[in-house]
C-alpha positions in Angstrom: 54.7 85.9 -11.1 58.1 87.9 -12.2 58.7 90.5 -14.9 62.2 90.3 -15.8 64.1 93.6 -15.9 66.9 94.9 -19.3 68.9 95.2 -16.5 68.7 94.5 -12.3 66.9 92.3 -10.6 63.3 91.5 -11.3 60.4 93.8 -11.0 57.4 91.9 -9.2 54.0 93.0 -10.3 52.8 95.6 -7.1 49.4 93.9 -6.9 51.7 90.0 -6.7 53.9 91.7 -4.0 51.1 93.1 -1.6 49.2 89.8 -1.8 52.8 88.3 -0.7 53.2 90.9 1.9 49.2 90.4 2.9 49.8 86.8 3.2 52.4 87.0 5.6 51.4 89.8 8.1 47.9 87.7 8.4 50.0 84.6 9.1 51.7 86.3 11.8 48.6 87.8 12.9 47.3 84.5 13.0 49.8 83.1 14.7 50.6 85.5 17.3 46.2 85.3 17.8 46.5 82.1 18.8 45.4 80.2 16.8 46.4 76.6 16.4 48.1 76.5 12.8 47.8 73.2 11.0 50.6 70.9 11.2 52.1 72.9 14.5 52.8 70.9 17.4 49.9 72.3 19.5 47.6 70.6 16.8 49.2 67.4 16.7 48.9 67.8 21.0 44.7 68.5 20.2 44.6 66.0 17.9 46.4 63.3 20.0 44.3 64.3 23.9 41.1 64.4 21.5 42.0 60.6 20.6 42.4 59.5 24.1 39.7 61.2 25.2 36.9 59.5 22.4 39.3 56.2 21.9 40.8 55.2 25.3 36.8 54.4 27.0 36.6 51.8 24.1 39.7 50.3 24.5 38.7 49.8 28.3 35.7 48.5 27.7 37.2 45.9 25.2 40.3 44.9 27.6 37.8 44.4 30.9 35.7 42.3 28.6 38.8 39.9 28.0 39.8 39.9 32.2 38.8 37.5 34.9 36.1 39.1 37.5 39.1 39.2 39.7 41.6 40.9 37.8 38.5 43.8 36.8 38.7 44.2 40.5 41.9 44.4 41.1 43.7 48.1 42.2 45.8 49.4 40.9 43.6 49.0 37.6 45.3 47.7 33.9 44.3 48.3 31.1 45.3 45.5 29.5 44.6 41.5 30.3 47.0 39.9 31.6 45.6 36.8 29.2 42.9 37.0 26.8 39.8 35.0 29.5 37.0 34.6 26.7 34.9 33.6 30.0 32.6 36.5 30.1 31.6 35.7 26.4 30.9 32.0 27.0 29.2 33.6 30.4 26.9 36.1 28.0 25.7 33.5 25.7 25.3 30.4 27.6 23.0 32.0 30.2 19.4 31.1 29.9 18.4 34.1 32.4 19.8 36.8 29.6 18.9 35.8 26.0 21.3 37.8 24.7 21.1 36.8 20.5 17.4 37.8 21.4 17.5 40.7 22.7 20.2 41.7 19.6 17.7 40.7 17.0 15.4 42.8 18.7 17.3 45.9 18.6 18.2 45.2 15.0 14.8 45.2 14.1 12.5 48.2 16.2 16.2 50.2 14.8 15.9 49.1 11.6 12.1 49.5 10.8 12.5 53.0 12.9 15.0 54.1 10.4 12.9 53.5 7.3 9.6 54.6 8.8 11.3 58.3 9.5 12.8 58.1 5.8 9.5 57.7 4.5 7.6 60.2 7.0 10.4 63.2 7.3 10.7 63.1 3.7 7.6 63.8 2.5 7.0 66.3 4.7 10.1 67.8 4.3 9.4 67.6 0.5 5.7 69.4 1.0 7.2 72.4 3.5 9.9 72.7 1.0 8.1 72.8 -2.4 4.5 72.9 -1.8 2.4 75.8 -1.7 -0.8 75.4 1.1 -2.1 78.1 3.9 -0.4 77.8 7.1 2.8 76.6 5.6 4.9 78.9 7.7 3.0 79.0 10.8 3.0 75.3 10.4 7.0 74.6 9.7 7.6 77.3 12.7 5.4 74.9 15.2 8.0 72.0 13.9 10.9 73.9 14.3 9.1 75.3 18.1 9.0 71.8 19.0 13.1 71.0 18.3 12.9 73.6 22.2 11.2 71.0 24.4 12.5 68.6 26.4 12.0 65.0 24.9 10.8 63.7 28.7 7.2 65.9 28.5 6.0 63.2 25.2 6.6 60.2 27.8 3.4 60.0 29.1 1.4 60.9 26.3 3.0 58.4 24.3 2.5 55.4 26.7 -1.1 56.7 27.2 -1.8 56.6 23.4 0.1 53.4 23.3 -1.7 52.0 25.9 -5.6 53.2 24.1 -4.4 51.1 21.3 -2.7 48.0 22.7 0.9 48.2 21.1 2.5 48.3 24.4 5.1 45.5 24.7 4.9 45.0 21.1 7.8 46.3 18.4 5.7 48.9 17.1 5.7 50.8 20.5 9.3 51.3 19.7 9.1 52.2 16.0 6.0 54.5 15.6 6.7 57.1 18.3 9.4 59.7 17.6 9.3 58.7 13.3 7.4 62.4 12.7 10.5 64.3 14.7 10.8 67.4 13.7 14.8 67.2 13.3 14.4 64.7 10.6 11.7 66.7 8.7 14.1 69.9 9.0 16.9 68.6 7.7 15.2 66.7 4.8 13.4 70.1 4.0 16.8 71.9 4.1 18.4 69.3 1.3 15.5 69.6 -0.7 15.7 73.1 -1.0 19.0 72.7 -2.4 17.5 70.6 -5.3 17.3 72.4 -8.5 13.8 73.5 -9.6 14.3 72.5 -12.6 14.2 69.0 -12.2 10.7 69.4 -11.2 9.9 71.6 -13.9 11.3 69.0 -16.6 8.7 66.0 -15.0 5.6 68.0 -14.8 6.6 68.5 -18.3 7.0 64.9 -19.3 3.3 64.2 -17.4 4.8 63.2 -13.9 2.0 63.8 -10.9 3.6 65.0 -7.4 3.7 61.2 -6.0 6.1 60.3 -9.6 7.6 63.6 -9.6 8.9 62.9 -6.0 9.9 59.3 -5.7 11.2 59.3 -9.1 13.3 62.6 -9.7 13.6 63.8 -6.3 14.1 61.1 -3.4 17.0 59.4 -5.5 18.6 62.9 -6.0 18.7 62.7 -2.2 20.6 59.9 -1.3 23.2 61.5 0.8 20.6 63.3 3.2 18.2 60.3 3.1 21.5 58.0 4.2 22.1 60.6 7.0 19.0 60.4 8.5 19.0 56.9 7.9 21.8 55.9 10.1 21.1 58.9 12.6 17.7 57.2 13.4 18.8 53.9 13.4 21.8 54.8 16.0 19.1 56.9 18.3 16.6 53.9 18.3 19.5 51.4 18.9 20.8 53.2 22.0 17.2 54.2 24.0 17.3 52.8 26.8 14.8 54.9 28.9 11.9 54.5 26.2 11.9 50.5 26.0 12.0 50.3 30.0 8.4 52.1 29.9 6.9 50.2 27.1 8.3 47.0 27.1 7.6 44.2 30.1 8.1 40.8 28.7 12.3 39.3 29.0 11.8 38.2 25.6 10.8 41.7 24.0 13.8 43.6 25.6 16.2 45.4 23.2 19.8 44.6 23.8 20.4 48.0 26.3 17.8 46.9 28.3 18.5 43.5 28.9 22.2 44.4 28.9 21.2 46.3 32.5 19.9 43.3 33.7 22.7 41.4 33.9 23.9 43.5 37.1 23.2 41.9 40.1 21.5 43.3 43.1 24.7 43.2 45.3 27.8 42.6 43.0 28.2 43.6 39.0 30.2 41.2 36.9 32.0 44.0 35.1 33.5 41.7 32.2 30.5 40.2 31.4 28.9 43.7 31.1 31.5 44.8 28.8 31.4 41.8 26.7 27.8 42.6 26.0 28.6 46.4 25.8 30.9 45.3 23.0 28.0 43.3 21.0 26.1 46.2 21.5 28.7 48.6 19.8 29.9 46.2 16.9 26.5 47.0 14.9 26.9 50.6 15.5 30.6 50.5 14.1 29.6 48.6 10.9 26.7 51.0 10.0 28.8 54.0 10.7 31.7 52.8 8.7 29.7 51.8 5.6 27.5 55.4 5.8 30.6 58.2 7.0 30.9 59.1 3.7 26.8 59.9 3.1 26.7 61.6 6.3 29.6 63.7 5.5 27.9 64.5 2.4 24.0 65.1 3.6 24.9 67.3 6.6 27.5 69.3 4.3 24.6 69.5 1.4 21.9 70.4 4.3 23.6 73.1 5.5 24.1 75.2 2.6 20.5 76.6 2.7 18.7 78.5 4.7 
């Protein structure tokens, strides 16, 4: 913004010309800090090794999985087929010894009833910690939080005992029911609740809603981004366990797809392309759920963090 003089050149406003000058020098601070500026070539150089580093293990995975056994072998090592071989495919599903559409369906269903059964668990106890007034509520959401500390392996053996007392072991629920109480999920649905504007509340008890109405109704669909989030986050944790299932499950036919997939290595030799052809079924679920749900979980872990 410019004041034009009578006569000489413009007079710029003194609070417009230190903001100018402020902008500047902390530019050049900035710069000379080192910090990588946006759009500067050490950015674009970030940006590009950070690619490689998460992209390029896929893109090998995907180009052994179209080689020969031979040419996986071979040194020096491509990455890229010399011809798409489609052999390690036709090897993974024609195999009687590794049901492979079996052990997917598996997977897609202890992941999927996991997911739901920590929606419906996390959330109401993230509701009741985050609006509901009882004794012991802080000593009690401390204990939750206390527990985020420990390492995961010390619940192995209790689990499988409990498990064991009441017969779900080599069943599906002996993947779902264990871990759906965690207290990450019922932290971050108490932290997006928080966020949720009393009023809402206020306006059902008004209208005659109970807790149960007042909270399916008003407030669970008002949480759609966080209840995605930990939606898909469950699912992908539940769908890539592999030390879990090898405790509880014993039967071929009850393997999940990360298990069986580590069957498939031979005592003596690994077939490497048919191991990556069923490391790539094993991701293609993964990919579609993320892709259809980025935009949720950009959204719940943005809204979740904004309270303390």
């Amino acid at each position: 913004m410019s004041v034009q003089s009578p006569a000489g050149p413009p007079v710029v406003p003194p609070e417009v010309a230190s903001g100018a000058v402020r902008s500047a020098a902390e530019e050049e601070q900035t710069s000379r800090s080192g910090v990588v500026r946006k759009n500067g070539p050490l950015f674009w150089l970030t940006i590009a090794l950070l690619t490689v580093i998460f992209i390029g293990p896929l893109l090998w995975m995907l180009g052994t999985a179209f080689k020969s056994e031979n040419e996986a072998r071979s040194v020096p090592l491509t990455w890229l087929p010399s011809s798409l071989n489609t052999t390690s495919f036709s090897t993974l599903f024609d195999s009687d010894d590794s049901p492979i559409l079996l052990w997917l369906g598996n997977s897609l269903l202890a992941a999927s009833l996991h997911a739901l059964l920590v929606i419906v668990v996390c959330s109401l106890a993230g509701y009741a910690l985050a609006r509901l007034d009882f004794p012991g509520k802080r000593i009690m959401f401390g204990l939750i939080i206390g527990t985020l500390f420990l390492p995961g392996f010390i619940f192995l053996m209790p689990n499988f005992l409990t498990l064991n007392e009441i017969g779900w072991l080599d069943t599906v629920w002996a993947l779902v029911v264990p871990g759906a109480a965690g207290a990450f999920g019922v932290f971050f649905m108490r932290q997006f609740f928080l966020g949720i504007p009393v009023e809402f509340e206020e306006s059902a008890r008004i209208d005659g809603a109970g807790p149960f109405r007042t909270f399916f109704s008003i407030i669970l669909p008002n949480a759609r981004p966080a209840v995605a989030t930990l939606a898909v986050l469950s699912f992908l944790a539940n769908w890539n366990d592999f030390i879990w299932p090898i405790y509880v499950l014993f039967s071929p036919e009850r393997l999940t797809l990360p298990v069986g997939l580590s069957k498939l290595q031979g005592a003596y030799t690994i077939n490497y392309p048919v191991i990556m052809a069923g490391a790539c079924l094993a991701a293609f679920p993964v990919l579609i759920v993320y892709s259809l749900s980025q935009r949720y979980i950009i959204e719940g872990v943005a809204s979740s963090g904004i309270k303390g």
